[in-house]
C-alpha positions as CSV (number, residue, x, y, z in Angstrom):
1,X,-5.6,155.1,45.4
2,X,-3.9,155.5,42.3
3,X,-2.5,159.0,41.1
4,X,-4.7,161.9,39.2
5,X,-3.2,163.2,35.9
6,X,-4.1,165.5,33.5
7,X,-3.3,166.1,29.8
8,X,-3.8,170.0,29.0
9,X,-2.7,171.3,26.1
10,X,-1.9,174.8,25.2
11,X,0.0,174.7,28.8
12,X,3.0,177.2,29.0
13,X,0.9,180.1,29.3
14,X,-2.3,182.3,29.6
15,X,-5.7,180.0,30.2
16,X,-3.5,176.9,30.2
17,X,-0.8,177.4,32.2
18,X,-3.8,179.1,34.8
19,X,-5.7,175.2,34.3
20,X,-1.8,173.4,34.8
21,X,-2.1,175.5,38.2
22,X,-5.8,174.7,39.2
23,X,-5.1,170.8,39.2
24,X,-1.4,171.2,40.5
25,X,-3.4,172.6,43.3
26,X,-5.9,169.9,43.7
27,X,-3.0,167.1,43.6
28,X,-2.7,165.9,39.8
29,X,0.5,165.4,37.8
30,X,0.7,167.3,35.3
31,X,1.0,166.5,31.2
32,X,1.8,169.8,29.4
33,X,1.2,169.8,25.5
34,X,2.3,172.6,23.9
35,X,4.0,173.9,20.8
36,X,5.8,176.9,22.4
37,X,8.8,174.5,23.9
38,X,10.3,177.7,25.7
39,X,6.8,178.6,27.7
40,X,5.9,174.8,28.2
41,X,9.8,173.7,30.2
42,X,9.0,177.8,32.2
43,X,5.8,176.1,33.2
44,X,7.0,172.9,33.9
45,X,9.6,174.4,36.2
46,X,7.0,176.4,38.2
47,X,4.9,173.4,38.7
48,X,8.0,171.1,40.3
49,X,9.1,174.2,42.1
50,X,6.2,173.9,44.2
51,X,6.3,169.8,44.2
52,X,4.0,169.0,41.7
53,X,5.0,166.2,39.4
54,X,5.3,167.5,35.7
55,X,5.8,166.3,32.3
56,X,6.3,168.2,28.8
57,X,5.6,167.7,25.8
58,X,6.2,169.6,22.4
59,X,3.5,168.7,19.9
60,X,1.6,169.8,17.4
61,X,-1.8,168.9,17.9
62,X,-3.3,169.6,14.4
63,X,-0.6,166.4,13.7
64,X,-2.1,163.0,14.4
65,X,1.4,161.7,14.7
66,X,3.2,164.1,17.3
67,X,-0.6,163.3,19.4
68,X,0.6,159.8,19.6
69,X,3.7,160.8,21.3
70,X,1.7,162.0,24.0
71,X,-0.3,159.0,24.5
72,X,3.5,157.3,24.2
73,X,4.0,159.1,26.9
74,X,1.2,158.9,29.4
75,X,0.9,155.0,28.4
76,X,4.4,154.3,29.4
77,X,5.0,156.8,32.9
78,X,0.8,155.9,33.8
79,X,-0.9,153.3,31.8
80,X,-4.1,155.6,31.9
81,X,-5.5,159.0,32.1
82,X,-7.6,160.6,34.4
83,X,-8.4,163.8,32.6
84,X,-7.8,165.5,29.3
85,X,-8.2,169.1,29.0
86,X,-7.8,170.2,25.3
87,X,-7.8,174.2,25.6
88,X,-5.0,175.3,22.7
89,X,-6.4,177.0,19.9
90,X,-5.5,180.0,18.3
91,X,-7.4,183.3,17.0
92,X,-6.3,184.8,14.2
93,X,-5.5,188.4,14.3
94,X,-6.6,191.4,11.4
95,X,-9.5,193.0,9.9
96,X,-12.3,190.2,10.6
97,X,-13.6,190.4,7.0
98,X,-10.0,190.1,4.8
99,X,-9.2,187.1,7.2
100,X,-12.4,185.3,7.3
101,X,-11.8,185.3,3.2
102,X,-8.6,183.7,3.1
103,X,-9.0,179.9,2.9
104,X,-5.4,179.3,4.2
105,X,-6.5,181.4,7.6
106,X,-9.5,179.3,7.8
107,X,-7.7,175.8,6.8
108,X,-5.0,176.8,9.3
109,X,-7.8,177.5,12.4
110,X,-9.4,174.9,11.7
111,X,-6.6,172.7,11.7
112,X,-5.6,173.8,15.4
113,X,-9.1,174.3,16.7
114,X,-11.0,171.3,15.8
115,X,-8.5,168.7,14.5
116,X,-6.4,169.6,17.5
117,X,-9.1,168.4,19.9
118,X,-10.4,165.5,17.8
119,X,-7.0,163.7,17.5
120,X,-6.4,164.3,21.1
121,X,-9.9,162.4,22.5
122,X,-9.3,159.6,19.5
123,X,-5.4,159.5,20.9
124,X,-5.8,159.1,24.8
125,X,-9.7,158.0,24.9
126,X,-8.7,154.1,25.6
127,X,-5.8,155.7,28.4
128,X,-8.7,157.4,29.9
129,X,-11.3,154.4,29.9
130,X,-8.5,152.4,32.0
131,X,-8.8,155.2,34.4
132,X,-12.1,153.0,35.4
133,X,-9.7,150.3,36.4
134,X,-7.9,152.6,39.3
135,X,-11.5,153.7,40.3
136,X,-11.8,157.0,38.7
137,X,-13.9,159.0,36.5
138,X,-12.3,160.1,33.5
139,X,-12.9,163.1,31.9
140,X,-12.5,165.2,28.7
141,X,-13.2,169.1,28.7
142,X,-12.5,171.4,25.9
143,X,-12.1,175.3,26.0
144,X,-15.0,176.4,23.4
145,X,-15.8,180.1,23.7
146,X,-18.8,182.4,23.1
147,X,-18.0,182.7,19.6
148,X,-19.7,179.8,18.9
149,X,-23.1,181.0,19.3
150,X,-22.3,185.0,18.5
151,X,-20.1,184.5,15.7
152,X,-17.7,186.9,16.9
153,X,-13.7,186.5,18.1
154,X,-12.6,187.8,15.4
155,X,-13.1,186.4,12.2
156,X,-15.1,183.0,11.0
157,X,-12.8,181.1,11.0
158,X,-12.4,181.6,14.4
159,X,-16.1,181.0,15.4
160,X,-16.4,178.2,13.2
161,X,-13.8,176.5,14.9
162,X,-15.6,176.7,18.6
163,X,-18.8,176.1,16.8
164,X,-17.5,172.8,16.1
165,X,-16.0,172.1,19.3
166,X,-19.0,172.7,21.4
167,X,-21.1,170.1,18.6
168,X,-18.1,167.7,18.9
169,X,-18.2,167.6,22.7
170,X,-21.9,167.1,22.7
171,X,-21.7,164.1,20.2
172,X,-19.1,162.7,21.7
173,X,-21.4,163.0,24.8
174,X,-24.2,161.1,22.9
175,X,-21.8,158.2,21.9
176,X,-19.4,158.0,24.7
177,X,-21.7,158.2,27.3
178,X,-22.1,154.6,28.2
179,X,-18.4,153.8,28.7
180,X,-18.1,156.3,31.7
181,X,-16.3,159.1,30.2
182,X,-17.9,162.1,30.7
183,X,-17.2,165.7,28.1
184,X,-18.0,168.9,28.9
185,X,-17.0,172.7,27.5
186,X,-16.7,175.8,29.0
187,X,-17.1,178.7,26.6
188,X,-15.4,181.8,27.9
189,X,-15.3,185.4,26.4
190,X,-12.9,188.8,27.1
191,X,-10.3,187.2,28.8
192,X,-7.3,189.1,30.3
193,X,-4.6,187.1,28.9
194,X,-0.9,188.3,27.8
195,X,-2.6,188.2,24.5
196,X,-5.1,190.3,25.0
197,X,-2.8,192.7,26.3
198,X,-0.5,192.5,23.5
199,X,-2.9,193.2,21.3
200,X,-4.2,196.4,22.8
201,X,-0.8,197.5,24.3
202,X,-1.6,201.0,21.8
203,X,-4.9,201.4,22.1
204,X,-5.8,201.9,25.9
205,X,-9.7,203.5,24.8
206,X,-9.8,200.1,23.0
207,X,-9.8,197.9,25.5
208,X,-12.0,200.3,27.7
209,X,-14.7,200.0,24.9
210,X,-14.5,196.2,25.1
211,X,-15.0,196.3,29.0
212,X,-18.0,197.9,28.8
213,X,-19.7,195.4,26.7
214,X,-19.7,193.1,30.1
215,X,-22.0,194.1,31.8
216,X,-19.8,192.8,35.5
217,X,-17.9,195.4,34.1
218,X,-15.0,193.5,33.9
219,X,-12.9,191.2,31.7
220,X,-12.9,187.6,32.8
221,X,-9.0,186.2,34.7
222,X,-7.6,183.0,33.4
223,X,-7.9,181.6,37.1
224,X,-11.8,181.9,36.7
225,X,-11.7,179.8,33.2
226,X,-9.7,176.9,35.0
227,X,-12.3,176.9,38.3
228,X,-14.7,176.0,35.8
229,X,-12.6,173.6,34.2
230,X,-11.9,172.0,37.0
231,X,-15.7,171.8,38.4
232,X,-16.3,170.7,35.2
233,X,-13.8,167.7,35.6
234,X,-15.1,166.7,38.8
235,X,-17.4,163.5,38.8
236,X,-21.1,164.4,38.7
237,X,-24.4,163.8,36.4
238,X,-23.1,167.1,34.3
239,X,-22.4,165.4,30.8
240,X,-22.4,166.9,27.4
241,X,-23.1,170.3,28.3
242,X,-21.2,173.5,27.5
243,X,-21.2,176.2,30.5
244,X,-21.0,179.7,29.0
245,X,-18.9,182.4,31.0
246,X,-19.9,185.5,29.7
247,X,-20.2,188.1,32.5
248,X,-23.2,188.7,31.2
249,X,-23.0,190.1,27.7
250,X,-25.1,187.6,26.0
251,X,-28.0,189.6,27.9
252,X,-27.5,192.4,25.6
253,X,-29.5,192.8,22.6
């Protein structure tokens, strides 16, 4: 049987370097898309450490050109895809209203968030329809987040961007169906990622507050967002649907 891989972007650290683990793990070789060159070869070097076959690649996604270097990449080391996992995105950071009103914030999310995606699926999806040919499934997920249907993270740009991520998957879902790829989301909130606690390294009460809004009464580990990613991944009749991994909060009123 021919060999699983997996493109996942946003790889050399936090919820993506967590997902590089998960199908390392389950016996893939391993694409790693990331801007942040530095995190992305750490990563890489973890990965072989422990045997798995890795490969790296600096891109940025929002760039339709340095997305074909990837599918350079996979084509010529594969000839197909089994699995694409687009999770890199970022959140902008600052008081949620002066950000949502700066078009260059918005432009820029935007950019990342939902272009990233789209030129990733457009890029790889004929690698991952010759995964049919070695007798697999192939598979797209995308990292949405609860934002999408709250219109919280942060700003609106930032919700906008998952908004469209989670109607993307679901028409590509529609369209795609009937060549055998199957897309799914997962949409995640409070996550403990370095990020996270970066951003509330000075305010301890903070981050407290935030826990409490779960009602698990805990924030959410990276390892949990990549389960789901993987079960998502794995060949079944679950297609176009977006699971939401909340602890609970969207039970508050």
């Amino acid at each position: 049987m021919a060999k699983k891989n997996v493109v996942i972007t946003g790889g050399a650290k936090g919820i993506g370097k967590a997902i590089c683990e998960k199908f390392a793990k389950e016996g893939y070789d391993i694409i790693i898309v990331d801007f942040d060159e530095a995190g992305m070869l750490e990563t890489k070097k973890e990965l072989e450490s422990n045997g798995t076959v890795a490969h790296a690649v600096k891109c940025d996604i929002s760039n339709l050109d340095n997305v074909k270097e990837v599918a350079k990449l996979v084509e010529k080391e594969y000839g197909y895809l089994t699995t694409l996992v687009n999770n890199a995105a970022i959140a902008p950071g600052g008081d949620p209203k002066e950000i949502s009103l700066d078009p260059a914030v918005f432009a820029r999310t935007m950019n990342i968030n939902v272009n990233g995606p789209y030129n990733m699926i457009i890029s790889l999806i004929d690698l991952l329809l010759k995964a049919k040919d070695k007798d697999q499934v192939p598979s797209v997920v995308n990292v949405a987040s609860t934002a999408a249907f709250s219109g919280g993270g942060g700003s609106v740009a930032y919700a906008a961007s998952k908004g469209a991520v989670v109607s993307m998957t679901r028409s590509i879902a529609r369209f795609f169906g009937d060549t055998g790829l199957r897309i799914n989301a997962v949409a995640p909130t409070l996550i403990m990622t370095p990020l996270m606690a970066e951003r509330f390294k000075d305010d301890p009460q903070g981050l407290e507050d935030r826990k409490k809004t779960v009602p698990l009464g805990r924030f959410m580990d990276v390892t949990e967002v990549a389960d789901i990613v993987y079960f998502l991944n794995t060949p079944s009749f679950i297609h176009g649907e977006v699971v939401i991994a909340d602890g609970g909060r969207s039970l508050s009123v």
